[in-house]
C-alpha positions in Angstrom: 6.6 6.1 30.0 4.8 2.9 30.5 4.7 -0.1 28.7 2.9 -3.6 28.7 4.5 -6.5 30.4 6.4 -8.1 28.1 6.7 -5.5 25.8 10.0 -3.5 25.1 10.3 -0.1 24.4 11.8 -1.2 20.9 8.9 -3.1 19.8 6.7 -0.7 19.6 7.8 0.9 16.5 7.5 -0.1 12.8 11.3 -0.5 11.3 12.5 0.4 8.6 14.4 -1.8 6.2 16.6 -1.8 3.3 13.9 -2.7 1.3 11.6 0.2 1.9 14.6 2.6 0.8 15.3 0.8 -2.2 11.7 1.3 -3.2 11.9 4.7 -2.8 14.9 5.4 -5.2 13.2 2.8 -7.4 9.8 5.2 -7.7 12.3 8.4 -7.3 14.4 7.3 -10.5 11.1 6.9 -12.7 10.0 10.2 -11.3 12.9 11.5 -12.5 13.0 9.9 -15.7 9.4 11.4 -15.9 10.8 14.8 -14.8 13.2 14.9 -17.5 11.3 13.9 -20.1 8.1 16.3 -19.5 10.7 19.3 -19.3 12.5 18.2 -22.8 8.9 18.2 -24.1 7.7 21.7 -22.5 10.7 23.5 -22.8 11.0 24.1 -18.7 14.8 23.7 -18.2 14.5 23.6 -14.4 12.2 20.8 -14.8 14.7 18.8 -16.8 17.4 20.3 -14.8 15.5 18.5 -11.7 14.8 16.0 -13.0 18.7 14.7 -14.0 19.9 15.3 -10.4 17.3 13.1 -9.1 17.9 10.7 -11.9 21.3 10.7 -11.2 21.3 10.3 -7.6 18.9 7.5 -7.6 21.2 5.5 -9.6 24.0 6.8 -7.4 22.1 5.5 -4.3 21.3 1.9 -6.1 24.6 1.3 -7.1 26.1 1.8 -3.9 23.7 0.0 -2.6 24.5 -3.2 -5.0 27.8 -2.9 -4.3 29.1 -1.5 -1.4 26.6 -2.8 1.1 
């Protein structure tokens, strides 16, 4: 593969940061929180069912994120 001169093969890409993941749970908790209220109001268990796991395990990730890194 070739690259530019003074270019590494590292640069190229776009990283990823902590701050793009936290995001992500952020808009994956209101989903949920979305999720479980839509299935409460239609009477779809699964959706409410869905719903809490991803509810739960956004606040799962965010707390570990707070406190354990």
């Amino acid at each position: 593969m070739r690259y530019r001169i003074g270019e590494a093969p590292g640069q190229a890409a776009t990283s990823f940061d902590q701050g793009i993941f936290t995001s992500m749970t952020v808009l994956s908790l209101v989903i949920g929180i979305g999720f479980i209220f839509a299935g409460l109001r239609s009477g779809h268990h699964w959706m409410t069912f869905w719903g809490s796991g991803l509810t739960l395990s956004s606040i799962g990730y965010l707390v570990y994120v707070m406190f354990f890194l």
